[in-house]
N, C-alpha and C positions, 0 to 999 in steps of 0.2 A: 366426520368421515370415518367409516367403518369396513376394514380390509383383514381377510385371513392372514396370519402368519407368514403361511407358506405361499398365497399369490405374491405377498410384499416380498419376498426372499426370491421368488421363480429367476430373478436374473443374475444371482448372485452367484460366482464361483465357489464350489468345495462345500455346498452347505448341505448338512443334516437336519432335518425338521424330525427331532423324535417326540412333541408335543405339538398341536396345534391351538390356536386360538384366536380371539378376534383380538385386532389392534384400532386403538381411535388414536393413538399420537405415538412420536418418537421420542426419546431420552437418549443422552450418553452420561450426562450426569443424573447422580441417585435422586439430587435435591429439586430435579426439575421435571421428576414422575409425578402424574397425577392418575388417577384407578382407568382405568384399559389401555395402559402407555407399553408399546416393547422398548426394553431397556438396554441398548448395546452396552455389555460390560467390556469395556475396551484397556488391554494393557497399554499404560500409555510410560514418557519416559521418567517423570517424577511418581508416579502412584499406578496403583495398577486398578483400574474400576473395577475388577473383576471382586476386589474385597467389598464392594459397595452393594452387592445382588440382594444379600437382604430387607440392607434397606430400603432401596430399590421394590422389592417385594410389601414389605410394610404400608411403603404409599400406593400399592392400589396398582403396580405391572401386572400388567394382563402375561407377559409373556416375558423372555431373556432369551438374548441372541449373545455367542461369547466363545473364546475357542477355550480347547482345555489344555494345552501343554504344557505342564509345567505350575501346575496350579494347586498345590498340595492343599492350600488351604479353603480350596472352593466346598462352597457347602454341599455335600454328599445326593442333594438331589433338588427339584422345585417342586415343592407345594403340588398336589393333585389338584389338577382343573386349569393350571398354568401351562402356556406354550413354553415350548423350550426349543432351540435349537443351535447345531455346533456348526463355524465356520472355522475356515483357514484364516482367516485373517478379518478381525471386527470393523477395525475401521471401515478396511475396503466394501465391509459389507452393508456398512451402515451408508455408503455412497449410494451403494447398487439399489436397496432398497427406498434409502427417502425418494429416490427418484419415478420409482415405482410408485409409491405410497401419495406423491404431491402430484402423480399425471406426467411424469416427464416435461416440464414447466418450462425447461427451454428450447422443445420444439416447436413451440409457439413463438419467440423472442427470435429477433437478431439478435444475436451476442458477440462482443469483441471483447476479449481477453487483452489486459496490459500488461507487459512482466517488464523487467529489469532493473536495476539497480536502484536509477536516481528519475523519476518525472513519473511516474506511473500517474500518481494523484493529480497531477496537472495534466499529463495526456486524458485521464479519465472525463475529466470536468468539461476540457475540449472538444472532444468526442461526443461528449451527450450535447453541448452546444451546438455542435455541426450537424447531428440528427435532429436534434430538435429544429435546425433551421430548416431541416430539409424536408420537412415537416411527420417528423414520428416524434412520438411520445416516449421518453427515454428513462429510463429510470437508472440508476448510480450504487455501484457497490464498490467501496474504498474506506481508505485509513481515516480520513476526518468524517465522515458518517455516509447515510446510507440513504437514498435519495428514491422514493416507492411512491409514486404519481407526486401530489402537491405534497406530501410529508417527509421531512429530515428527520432521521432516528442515526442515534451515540451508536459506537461499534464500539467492541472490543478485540478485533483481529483486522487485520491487512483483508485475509480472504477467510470469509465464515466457515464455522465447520458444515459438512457438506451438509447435513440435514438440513443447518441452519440457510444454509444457501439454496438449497428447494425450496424449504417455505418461502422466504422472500421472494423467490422469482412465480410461485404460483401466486402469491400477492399481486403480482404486479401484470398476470395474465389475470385475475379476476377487476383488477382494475383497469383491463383495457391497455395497457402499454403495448406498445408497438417493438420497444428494442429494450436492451441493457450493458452498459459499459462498465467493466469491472476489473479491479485490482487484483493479477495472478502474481499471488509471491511465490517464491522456491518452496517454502514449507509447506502452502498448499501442495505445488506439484509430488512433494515427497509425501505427504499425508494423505492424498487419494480427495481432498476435498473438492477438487473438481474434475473428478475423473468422468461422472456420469453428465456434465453437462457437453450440449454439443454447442461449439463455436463456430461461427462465422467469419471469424476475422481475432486475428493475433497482431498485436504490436509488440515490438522488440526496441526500446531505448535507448539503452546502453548498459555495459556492465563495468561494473567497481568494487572496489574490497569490501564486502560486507558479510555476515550469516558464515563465516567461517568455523564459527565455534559451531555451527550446526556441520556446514557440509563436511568440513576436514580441509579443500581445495577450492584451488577458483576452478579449476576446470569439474568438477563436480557438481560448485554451484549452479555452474552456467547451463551442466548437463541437465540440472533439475528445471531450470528456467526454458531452456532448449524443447524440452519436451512441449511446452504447451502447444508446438507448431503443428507437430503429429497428431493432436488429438481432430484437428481441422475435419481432418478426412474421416470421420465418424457420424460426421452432421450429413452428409451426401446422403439426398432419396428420404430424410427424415425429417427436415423441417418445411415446416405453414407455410412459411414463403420461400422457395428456394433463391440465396444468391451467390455465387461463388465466389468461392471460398478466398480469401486474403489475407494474405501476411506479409505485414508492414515493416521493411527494415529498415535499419539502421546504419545505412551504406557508411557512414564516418568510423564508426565501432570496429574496433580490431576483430570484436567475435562476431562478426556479420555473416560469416562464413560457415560457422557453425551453426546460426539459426536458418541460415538460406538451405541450410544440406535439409534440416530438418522440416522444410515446409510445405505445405500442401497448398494445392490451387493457384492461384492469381500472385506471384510475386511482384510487389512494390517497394522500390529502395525509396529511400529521402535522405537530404542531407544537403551541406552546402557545397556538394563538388557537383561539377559539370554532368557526369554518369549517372548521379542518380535522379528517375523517373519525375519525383516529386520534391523538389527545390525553392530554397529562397536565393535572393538576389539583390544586392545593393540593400542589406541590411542599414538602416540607423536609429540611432538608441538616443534617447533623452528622459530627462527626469520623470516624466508622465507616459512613459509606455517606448514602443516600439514598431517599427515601419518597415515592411521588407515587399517585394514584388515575388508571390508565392507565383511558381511557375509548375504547373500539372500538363506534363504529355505537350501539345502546342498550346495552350491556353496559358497568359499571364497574367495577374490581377493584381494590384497595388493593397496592400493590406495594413490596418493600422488596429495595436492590439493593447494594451493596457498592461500588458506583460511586459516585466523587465527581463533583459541580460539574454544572450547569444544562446544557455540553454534553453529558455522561452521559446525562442526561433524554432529549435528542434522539436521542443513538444508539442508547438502548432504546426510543425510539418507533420508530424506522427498522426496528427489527426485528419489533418487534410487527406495522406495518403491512405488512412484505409476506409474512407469517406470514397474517395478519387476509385479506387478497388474495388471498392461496394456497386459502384456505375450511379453516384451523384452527381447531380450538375456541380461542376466547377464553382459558377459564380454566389450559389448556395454555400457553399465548403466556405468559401472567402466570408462573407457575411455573418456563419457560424463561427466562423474565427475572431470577429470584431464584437460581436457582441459577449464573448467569452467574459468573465467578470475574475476576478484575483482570489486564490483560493487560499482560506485559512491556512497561516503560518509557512507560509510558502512567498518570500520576500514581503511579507507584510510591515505595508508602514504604522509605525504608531502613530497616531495625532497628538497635537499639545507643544511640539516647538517649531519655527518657524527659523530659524536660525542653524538647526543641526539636525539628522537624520535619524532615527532609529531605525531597526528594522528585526522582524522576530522572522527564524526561515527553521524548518527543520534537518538541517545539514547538522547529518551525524556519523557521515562519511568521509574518507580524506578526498574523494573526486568531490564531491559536494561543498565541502567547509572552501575547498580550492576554488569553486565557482560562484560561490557568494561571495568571497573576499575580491574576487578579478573583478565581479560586477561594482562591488562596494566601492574599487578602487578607482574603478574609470568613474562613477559616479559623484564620486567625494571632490569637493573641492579644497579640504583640508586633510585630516588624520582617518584610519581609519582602526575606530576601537571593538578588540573582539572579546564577548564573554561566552564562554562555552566549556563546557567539561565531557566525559563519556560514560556509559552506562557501564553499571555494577554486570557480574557474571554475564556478559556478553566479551568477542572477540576481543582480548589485552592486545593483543600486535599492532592492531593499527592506533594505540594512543601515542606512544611518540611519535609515530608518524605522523600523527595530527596536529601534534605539539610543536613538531617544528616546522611544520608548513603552517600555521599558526604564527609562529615566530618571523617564517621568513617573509611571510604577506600582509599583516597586520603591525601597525604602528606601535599600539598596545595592547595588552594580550593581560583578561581575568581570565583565571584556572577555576571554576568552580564544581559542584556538585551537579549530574545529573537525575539520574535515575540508582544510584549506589545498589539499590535491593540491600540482600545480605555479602556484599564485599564489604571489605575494609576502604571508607572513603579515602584515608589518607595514601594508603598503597594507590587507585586509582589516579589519584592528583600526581603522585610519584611518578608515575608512569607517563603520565602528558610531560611533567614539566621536565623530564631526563630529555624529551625532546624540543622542548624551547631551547634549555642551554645550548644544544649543536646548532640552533639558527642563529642567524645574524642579529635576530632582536633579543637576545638572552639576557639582555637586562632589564627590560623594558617590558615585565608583568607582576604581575600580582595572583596571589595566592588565597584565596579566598571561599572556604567551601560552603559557607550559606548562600544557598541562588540570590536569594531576594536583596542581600546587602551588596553582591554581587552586583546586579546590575545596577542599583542607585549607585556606586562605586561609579559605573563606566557612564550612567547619566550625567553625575556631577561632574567628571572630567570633560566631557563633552564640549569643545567651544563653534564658533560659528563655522561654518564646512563640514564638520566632522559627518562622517558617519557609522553611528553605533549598531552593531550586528550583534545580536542575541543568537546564540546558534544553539540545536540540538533538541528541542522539546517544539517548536513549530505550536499545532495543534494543539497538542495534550495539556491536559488542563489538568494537568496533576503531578504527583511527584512518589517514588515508590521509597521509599528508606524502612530497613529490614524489610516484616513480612507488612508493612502500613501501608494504606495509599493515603497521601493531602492533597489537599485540593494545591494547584499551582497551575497558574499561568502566567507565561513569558511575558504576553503582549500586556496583562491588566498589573502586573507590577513595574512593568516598563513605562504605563501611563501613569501609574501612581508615582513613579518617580519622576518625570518630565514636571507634572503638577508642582511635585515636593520643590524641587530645583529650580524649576522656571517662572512657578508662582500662578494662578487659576487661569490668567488671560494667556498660557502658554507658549510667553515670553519671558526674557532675562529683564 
């Protein structure tokens, strides 16, 4: 593909084109220019790309899109024969244009946007379930990978940078897709990463203490997640297939109020009270999934889903309802619920004992750590053993609070290592176990900062009933310590220990 400068720019606010040129691709990193690429040099909040234009230039930018305030060190001009030009603000611009540059990719697509706290990745999974049953072709953008007709590809964000997310979605219009269900974090909404895509449909979860070390507040956070509802009403008159518009709430949620003010089109609540539109009913839960009679509008359908625990319940109503909003048959939405399959690290069992339970979830929140332990508990017919620790230079507030709702809901309680980065591990662990001691279980843990001896630790304790909860890495098949990544994962050193302890047939 071969586009001017200045047509990829035409929609972008405050921009100066004082060079033109031809563009065949986008960049915001220097290392990922190949020769006719425009380069957005973007100040970001650890480095500023705007130091990177040269090299950037070296590999072969056709052009550099970049604002200049405050940039003493910006090299004094670009090469004669190179595009140049100055915005207000890079990122935003580098939104405005991939979207220009990939065809505007999501007016071809139904898109539902998922944001809040805890279930996005599970609403997501569901949601393409339910399209797929209802027969479109659905493709997946979220935390465990990225789902583009019959192929899974590794991510490295919740929600891609926007360039990254036009390509993918004209991927997935040259492949013919029909829809795409996709993960809206706050940092997207504050990053401008999907600002140019137009939605169809918004789900609202719930909200919980997280990203505070980004927003500052919860009501900030929430303002950031809040927004995706607004963007609804931009897709009006511009997409392939017009349908109106839906946002899916979260009528249980104290901030239901806030996303309701903010939403466009077809409002849908869900939840377990009588008011809201799209409901479950005569919920029951057992070791191999969950049964509830989902009720849409006058239509009731008995439902049987492989998903565990009362938040399961919620994630498959989120999907039924903006399924039910969209104007899908009912008894499709049911169906795409039941064939739903259990998504990586997301109450995941381990296989290998037969006798005790393990389970790897990514709860790295205190709502979350709080709802895998409730499940663990109604589930457990004996102890229930938890090992978990919290991530390096991300939000310190809420580790004693995790520590002692830790304490006060788990029988036994390992402190280990998560993601450290560059913290100091032992200040981290300090911090969780300040809040063990103020629980009721303050004697009854262990301090242990290697993951992996960690969880053999809570394998071998293990007796018949128990149930072992591996919490906070879910998915991730890695571990970051200083600036390193290793390879780690929850779930294959949790089999490895099961093995170790249990012996190859799985048993004591």
């Amino acid at each position: 593909m071969i586009m001017r400068l200045s047509t990829m720019l035409k929609d972008t606010p405050g921009k100066n084109v004082l060079a033109d040129a031809e563009v065949t691709g986008i960049a915001y990193d220097s290392r990922a220019v190949s020769p006719g690429y425009a380069f957005f040099a973007i100040p970001g909040f650890k480095d500023d790309g705007r130091r990177y234009i040269p090299d950037a230039l070296r590999r072969g930018a056709s052009a550099v899109v970049t604002s200049l305030d405050g940039t003493p060190d910006l090299p004094t001009g670009v090469p004669k024969g190179k595009g140049f030009a100055v915005v207000s603000d890079p990122r935003r611009a580098l939104s405005s244009a991939a979207s220009v540059f990939y065809g505007h990719p999501s007016r071809d697509l139904t898109v539902v946007g998922v944001t809040g706290t805890k279930g996005k990745t599970t609403v997501c999974h569901l949601v393409k379930s339910v399209l797929d049953s209802c027969g479109l072709r659905t493709g997946l953008i979220g935390t465990v990978h990225n789902i583009v007709g019959d192929e899974v590809r590794p991510v490295t964000r919740t929600t891609p940078e926007s360039s990254d997310l036009q390509s993918l979605m004209s991927e997935m219009v040259a492949k013919n897709l029909d829809a795409v269900t996709m993960e809206v974090s706050s940092h997207a909404m504050e990053l401008f990463r999907v600002e140019d895509i137009l939605f169809d449909a918004a789900v609202f979860t719930n909200m919980g203490w997280d990203h505070l070390d980004f927003h500052g507040t919860m009501e900030a956070y929430a303002g950031a997640k809040a927004r995706l509802f607004s963007l609804l009403e931009r897709s009006r008159g511009l997409k392939k297939s017009e349908r109106l518009q839906t946002a899916a709430i979260n009528a249980d949620d104290p901030y239901a109020g806030l996303f309701r003010s903010k939403a466009v089109g077809r409002v849908v609540t869900y939840g377990l009270g009588e008011d809201s539109e799209v409901r479950a009913k005569d919920v029951r839960m057992d070791a191999r999934g969950t049964t509830f009679t989902l009720v849409a509008g006058d239509i009731e359908r008995r439902v049987r889903t492989v998903l565990l625990g009362r938040f399961n319940v919620y994630n498959s109503l989120a999907a039924a309802a903006v399924a039910y909003g969209l104007g899908f048959d009912r008894a499709t939405i049911a169906e795409g619920l039941e064939r739903a399959e259990p998504v990586r690290g997301r109450v995941e069992l381990v296989p290998g004992s037969k006798e005790f339970s393990v389970w790897v979830d990514y709860a790295h929140t205190p709502e979350s750590l709080r709802d895998i332990l409730a499940l663990a508990r109604e589930m457990s017919t004996g102890r229930v053993i938890l090992v978990f620790g919290c991530g390096g230079e991300r939000d310190a507030g809420r580790r004693p609070v995790m520590g002692k709702l830790a304490g006060d809901m788990a029988d036994f309680v390992i402190i280990t290592n998560d993601n450290p980065r560059n913290e100091d591990e032992d200040q981290i662990l300090d911090h969780i176990e300040s809040g063990i001691r103020e629980s009721r279980g303050r004697g009854s843990y262990l301090r242990i900062s290697d993951r992996r001896r960690a969880i053999y630790e809570a394998v071998e304790r293990a007796m018949p009933g128990d149930v072992v909860v591996v919490a906070g890495k879910g998915h991730e098949t890695y571990q970051v310590v200083g600036d390193e990544v290793f390879h780690f994962d929850d779930a294959e050193e949790a089999r490895r220990a099961i093995l170790a302890v249990s012996g190859k047939d799985g048993e004591r």
